[in-house]
N, C-alpha and C positions, 0 to 999 in steps of 0.2 A: 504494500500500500504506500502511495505517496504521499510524502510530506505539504500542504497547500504550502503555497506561499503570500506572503502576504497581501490583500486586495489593491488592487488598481489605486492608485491616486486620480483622487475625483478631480484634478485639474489634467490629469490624463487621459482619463476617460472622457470627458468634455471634450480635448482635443482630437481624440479617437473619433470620438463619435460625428464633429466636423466635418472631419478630413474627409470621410465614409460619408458622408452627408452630401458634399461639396463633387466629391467624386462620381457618385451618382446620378448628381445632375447634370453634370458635365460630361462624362461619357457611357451616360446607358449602364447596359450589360458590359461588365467588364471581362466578364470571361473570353472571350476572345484571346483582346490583349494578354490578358494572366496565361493562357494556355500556348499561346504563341513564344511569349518568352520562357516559359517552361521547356519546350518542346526545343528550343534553341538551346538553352543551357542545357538539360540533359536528353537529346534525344532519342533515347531508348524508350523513353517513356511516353512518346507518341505510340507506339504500338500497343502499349496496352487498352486505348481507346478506341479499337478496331469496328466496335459496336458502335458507337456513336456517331453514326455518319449524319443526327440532324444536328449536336452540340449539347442534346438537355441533357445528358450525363453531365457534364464537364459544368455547365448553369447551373444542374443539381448543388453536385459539388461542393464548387463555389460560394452559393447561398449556405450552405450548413456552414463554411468555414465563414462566412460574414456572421452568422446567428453565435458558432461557439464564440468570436471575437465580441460580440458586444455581450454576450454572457461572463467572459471570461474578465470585462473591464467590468461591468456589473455586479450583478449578486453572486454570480461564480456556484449555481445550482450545479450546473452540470458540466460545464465547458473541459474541464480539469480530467477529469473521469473520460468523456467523449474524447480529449485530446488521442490519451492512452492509449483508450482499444480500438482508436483507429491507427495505431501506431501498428499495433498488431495485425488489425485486418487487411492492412497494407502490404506488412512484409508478408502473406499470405499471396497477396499479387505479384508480388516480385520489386515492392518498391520499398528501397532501403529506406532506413532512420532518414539519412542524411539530405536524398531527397525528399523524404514530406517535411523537413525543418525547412528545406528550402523553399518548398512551396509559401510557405509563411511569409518568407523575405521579400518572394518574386512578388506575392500580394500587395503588400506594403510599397514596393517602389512602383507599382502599375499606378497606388493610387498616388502617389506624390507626385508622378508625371503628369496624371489625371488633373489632379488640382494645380499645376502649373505655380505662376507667379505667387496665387493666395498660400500655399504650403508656407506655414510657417516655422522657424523655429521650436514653439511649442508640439506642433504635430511630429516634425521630426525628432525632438528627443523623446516624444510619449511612444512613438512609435517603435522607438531604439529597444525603451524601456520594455515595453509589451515582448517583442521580439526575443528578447533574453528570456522573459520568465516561459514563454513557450516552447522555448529551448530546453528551459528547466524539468516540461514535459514529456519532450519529446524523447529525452535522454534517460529520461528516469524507470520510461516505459523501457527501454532499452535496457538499463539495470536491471531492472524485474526477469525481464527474459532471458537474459543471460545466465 
């Protein structure tokens, strides 16, 4: 069992929650962009999507990883738990630890390219911050399996 760590800072999560606000309005669906620069950094990992010839896998996705991130700067019900055993259900597909951490990262800079000039300071260090402690997750699930 994992250790939680401590919750979100409510001036991070405001700024989270912006960015993802801001980002939204400005480019849609994001999955696209997120799955293109995935597929660019590692692409081995386009083949696992072989099923998905209209995208709503990859939409799916996406959306559950936007819902555990505002859980996770939130009340933190479940995001923590769901981090985990999708860590496992993954490496069941053949995708390591290291890239579903990365999928984390790829998310985070789709939306600060998204929000453009407004990205502020505060988004990027909330974002840095977020980033680490999901790392905290990703790893831990790792530990467990081991």
């Amino acid at each position: 069992m994992s250790r939680l760590l401590a919750p979100t800072d409510p001036a991070d999560a405001t700024a989270i929650e912006a960015s993802l606000e801001l980002a939204a309005e400005r480019g849609g669906d994001l999955a696209p962009a997120v799955y293109a620069r995935l597929f660019a950094r590692e692409p081995q990992m386009q083949a696992l999507f072989w099923r998905d010839t209209s995208g709503a896998i990859k939409g799916e996705m996406l959306a559950k990883v936007f819902e555990a991130i505002f859980d996770f700067i939130g009340p933190r019900i479940y995001a923590h738990h769901l981090i985990e055993t999708e860590v496992i259900t993954h490496e069941g597909y053949e995708v390591p630890r290291a890239v579903f951490a990365t999928f984390f990262g790829i998310v985070a800079e789709v939306v600060r390219e998204t929000c453009g000039a407004d990205w502020t300071p505060a988004m990027d260090g909330a974002w840095r911050r977020l980033l680490t402690d999901l790392d905290h997750y990703v790893a831990q699930r790792g530990r467990a399996a081991a």
